[in-house]
Residue frames as a rotation matrix with the C-alpha (Angstrom) as fourth column:
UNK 1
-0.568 0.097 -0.817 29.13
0.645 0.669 -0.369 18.08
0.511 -0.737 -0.443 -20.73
UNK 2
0.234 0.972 -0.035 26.49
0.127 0.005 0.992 18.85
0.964 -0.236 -0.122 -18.31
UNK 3
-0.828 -0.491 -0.270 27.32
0.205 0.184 -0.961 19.39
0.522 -0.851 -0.052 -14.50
UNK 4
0.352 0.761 0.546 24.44
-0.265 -0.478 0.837 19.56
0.898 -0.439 0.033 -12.12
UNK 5
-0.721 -0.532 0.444 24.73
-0.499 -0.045 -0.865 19.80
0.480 -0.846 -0.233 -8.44
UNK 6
0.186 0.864 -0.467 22.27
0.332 0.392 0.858 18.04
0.925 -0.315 -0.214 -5.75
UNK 7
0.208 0.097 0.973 21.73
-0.396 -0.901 0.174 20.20
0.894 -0.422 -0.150 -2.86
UNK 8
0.790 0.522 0.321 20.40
-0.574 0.447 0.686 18.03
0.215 -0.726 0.653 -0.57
UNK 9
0.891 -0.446 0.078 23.77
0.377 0.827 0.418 15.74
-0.251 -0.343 0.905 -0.71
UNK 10
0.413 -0.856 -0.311 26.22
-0.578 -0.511 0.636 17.97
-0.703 -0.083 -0.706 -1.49
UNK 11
0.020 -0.215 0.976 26.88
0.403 0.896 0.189 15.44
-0.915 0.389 0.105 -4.88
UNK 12
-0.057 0.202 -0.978 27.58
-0.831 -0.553 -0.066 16.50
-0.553 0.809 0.200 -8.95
UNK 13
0.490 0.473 0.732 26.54
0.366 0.650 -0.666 14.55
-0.791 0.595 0.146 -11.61
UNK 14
-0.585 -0.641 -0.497 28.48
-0.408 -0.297 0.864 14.59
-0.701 0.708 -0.088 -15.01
UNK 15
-0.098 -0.245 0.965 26.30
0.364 0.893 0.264 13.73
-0.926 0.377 0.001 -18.12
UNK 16
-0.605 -0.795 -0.033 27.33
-0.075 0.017 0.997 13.21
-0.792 0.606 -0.070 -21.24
UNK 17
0.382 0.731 -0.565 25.26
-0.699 -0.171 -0.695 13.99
-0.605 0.660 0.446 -24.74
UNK 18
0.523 0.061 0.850 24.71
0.437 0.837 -0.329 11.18
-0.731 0.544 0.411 -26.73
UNK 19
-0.708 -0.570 -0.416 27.33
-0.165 -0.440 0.883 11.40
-0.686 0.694 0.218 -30.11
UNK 20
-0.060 0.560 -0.827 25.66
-0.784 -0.539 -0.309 12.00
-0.618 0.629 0.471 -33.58
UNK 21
-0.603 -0.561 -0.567 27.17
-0.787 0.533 0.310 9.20
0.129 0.634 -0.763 -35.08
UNK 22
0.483 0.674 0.560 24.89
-0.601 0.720 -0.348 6.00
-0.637 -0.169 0.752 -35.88
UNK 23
-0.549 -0.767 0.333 25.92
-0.181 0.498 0.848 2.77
-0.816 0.405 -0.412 -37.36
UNK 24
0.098 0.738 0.667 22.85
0.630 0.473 -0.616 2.70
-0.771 0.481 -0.418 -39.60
UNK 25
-0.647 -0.190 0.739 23.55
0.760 -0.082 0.645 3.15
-0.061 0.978 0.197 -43.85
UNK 26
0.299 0.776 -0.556 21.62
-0.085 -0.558 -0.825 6.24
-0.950 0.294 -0.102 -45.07
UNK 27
-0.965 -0.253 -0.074 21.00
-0.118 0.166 0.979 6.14
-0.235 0.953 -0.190 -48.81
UNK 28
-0.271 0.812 -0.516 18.63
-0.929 -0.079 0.362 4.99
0.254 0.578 0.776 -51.45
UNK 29
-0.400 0.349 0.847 15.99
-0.411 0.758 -0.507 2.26
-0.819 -0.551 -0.160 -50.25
UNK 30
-0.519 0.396 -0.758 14.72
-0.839 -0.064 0.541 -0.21
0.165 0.916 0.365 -52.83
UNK 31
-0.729 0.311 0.610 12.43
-0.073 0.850 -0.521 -3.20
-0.681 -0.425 -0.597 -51.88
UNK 32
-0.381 0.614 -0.692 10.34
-0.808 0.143 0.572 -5.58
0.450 0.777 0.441 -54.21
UNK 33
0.413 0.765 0.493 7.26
-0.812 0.555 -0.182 -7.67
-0.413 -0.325 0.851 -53.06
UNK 34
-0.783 -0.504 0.366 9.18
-0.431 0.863 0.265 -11.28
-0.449 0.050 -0.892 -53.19
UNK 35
-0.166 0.838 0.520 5.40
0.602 0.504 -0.620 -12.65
-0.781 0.210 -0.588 -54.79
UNK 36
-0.921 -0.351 0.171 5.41
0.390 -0.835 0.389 -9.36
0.006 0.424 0.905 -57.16
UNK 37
0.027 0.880 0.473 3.23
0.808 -0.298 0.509 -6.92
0.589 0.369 -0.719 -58.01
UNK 38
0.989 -0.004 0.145 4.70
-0.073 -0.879 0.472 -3.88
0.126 -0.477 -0.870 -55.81
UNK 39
-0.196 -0.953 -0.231 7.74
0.793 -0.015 -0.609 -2.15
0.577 -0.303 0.759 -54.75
UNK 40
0.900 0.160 -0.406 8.86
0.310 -0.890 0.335 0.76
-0.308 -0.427 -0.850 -52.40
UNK 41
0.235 -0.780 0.581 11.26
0.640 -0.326 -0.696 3.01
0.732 0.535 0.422 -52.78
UNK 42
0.986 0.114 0.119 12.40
0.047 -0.887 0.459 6.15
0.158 -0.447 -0.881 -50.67
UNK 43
-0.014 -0.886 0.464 15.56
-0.074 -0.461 -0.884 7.75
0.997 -0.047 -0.059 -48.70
UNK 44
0.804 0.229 -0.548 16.58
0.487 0.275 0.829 7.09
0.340 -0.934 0.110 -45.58
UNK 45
0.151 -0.855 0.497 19.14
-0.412 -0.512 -0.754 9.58
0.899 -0.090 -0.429 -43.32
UNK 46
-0.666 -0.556 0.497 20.58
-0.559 -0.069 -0.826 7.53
0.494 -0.828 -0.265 -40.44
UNK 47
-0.953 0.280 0.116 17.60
0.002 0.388 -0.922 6.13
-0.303 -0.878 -0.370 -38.20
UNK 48
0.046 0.871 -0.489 14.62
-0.653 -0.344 -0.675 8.14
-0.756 0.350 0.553 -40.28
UNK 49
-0.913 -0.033 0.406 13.70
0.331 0.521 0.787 6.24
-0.238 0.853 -0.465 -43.24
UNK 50
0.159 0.975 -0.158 10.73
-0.315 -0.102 -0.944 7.25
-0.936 0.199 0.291 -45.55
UNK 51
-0.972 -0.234 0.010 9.30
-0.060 0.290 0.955 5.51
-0.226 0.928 -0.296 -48.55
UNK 52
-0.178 0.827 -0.534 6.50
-0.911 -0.343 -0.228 5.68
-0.372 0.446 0.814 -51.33
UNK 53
-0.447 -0.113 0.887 5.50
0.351 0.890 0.291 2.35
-0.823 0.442 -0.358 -52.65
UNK 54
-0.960 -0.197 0.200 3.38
0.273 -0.479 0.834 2.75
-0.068 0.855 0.513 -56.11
UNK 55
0.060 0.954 0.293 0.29
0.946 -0.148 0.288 3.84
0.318 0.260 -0.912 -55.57
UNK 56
-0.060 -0.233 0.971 2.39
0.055 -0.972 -0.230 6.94
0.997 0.040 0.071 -54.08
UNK 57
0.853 0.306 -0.422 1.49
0.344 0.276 0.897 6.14
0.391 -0.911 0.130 -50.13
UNK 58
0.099 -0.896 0.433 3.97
-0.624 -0.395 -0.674 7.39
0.775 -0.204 -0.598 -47.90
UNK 59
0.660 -0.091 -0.746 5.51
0.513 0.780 0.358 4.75
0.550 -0.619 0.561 -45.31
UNK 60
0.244 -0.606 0.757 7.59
-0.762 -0.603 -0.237 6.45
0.600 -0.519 -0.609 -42.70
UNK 61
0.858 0.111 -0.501 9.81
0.119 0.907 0.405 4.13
0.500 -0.407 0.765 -40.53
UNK 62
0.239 -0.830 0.504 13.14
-0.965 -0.145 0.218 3.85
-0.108 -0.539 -0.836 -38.04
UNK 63
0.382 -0.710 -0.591 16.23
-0.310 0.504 -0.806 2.08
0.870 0.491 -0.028 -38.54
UNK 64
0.728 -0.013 0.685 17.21
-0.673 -0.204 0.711 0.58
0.130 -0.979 -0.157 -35.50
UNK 65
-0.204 -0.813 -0.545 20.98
-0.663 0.524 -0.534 -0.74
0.720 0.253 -0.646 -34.97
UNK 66
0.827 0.543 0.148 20.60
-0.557 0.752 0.352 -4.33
0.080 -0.373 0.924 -33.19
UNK 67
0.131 -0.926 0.355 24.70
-0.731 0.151 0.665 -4.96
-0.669 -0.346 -0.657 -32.83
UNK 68
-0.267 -0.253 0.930 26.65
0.441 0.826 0.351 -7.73
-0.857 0.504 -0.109 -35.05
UNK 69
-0.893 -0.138 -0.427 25.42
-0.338 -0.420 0.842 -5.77
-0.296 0.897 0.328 -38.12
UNK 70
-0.867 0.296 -0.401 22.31
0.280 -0.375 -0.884 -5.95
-0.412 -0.878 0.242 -37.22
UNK 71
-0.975 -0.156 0.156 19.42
0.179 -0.973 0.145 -3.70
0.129 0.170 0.977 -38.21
UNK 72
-0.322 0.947 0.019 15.07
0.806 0.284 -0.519 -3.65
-0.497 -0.152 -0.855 -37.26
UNK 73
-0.969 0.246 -0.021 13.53
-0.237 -0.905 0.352 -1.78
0.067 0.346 0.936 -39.27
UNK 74
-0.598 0.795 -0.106 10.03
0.638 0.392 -0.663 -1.04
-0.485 -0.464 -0.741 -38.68
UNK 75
-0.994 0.017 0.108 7.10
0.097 -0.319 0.943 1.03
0.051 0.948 0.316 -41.12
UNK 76
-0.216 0.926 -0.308 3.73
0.569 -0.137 -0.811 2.50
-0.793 -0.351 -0.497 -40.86
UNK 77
-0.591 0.295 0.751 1.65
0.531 -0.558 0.638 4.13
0.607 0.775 0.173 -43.46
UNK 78
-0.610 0.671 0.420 -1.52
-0.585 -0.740 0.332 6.58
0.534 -0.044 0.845 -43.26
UNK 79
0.085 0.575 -0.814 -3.66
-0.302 0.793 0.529 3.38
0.950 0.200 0.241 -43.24
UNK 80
0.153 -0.364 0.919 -1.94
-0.970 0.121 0.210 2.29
-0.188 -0.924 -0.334 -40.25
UNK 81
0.876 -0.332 -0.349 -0.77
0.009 0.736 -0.677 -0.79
0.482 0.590 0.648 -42.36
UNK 82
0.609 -0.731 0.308 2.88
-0.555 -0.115 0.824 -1.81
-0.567 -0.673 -0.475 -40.77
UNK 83
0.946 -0.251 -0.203 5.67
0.016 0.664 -0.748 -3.61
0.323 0.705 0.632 -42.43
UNK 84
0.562 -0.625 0.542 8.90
-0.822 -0.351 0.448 -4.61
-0.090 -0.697 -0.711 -40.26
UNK 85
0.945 -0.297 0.135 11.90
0.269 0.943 0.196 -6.84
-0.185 -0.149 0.971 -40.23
UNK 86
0.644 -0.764 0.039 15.84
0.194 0.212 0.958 -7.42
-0.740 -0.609 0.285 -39.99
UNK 87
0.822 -0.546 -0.160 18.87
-0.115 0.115 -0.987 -6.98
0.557 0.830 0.032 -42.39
UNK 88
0.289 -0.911 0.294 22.72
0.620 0.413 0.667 -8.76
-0.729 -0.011 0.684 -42.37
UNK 89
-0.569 -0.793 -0.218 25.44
-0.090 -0.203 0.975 -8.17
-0.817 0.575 0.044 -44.89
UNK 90
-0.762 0.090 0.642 23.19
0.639 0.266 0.721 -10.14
-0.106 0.960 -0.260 -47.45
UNK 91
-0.517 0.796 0.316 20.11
-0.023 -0.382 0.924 -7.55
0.856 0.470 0.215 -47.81
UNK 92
-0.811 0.570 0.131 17.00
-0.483 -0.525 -0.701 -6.83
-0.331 -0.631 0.701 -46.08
UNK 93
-0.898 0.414 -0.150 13.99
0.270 0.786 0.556 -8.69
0.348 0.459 -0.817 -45.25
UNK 94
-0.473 0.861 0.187 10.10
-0.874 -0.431 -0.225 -7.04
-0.113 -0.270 0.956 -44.62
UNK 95
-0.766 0.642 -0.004 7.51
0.558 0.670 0.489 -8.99
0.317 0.373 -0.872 -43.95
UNK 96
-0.494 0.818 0.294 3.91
-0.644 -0.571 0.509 -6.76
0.585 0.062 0.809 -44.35
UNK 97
-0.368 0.602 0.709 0.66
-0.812 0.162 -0.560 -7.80
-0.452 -0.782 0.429 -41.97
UNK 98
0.498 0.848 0.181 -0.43
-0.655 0.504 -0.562 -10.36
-0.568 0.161 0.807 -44.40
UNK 99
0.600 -0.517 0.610 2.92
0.147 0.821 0.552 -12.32
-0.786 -0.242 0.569 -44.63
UNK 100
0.996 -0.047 0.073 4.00
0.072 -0.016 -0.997 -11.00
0.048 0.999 -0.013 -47.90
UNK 101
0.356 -0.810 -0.467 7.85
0.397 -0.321 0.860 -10.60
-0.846 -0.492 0.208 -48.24
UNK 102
0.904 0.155 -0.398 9.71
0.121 -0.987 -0.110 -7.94
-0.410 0.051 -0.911 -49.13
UNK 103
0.392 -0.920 -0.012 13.52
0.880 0.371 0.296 -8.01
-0.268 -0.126 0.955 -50.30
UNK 104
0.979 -0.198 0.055 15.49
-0.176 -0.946 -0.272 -4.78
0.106 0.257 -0.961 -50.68
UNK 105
0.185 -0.822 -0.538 18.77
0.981 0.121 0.152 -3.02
-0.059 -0.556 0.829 -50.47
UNK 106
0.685 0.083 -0.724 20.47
0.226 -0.969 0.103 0.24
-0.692 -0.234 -0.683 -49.89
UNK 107
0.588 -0.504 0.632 22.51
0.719 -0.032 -0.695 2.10
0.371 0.863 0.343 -52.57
């Protein structure tokens, strides 16, 4: 904990550092163009996710917990290409700028 004081009102403040803990899976990512003809792949620790699809590109992206199990996940390349969307219990779903979809899961 943190204590500051405020001069001016004679008042402390108490705050508290966020815990470490996240509800979001780290592991192995695996997603396959639902139309084929690509996949990614990568690791993902907590919130950070990064992945290589096959031409070797690197996609860097954040897990974001969204309650109920939950999860946004969102993806940029070099290119500035984007690919973003939601997982549940059953899997994970991307959809890329030009509608393709994606299906994955984590190991």
């Amino acid at each position: 904990m943190v204590f500051r004081s405020n001069a001016t009102q004679n008042q402390g403040m108490i705050y508290r550092r966020k815990q470490g803990s996240t509800s979001v899976p780290s592991g192995y990512y695996r997603f396959e163009n639902v139309q084929g003809g690509g996949t990614l792949f990568g690791f993902g620790t907590g919130e950070f996710v990064r992945l290589r699809d096959e031409y070797g590109a690197e996609w860097n992206g954040t897990a974001e917990p969204q309650g109920d199990n939950v999860i946004r996940y969102r993806f940029c390349n070099q290119q500035g290409k984007t690919i973003s969307g939601m997982s549940d219990s059953s899997g994970i779903l991307l959809r890329d700028e030009r509608g393709n979809a994606w299906r994955g899961f984590i190991e």
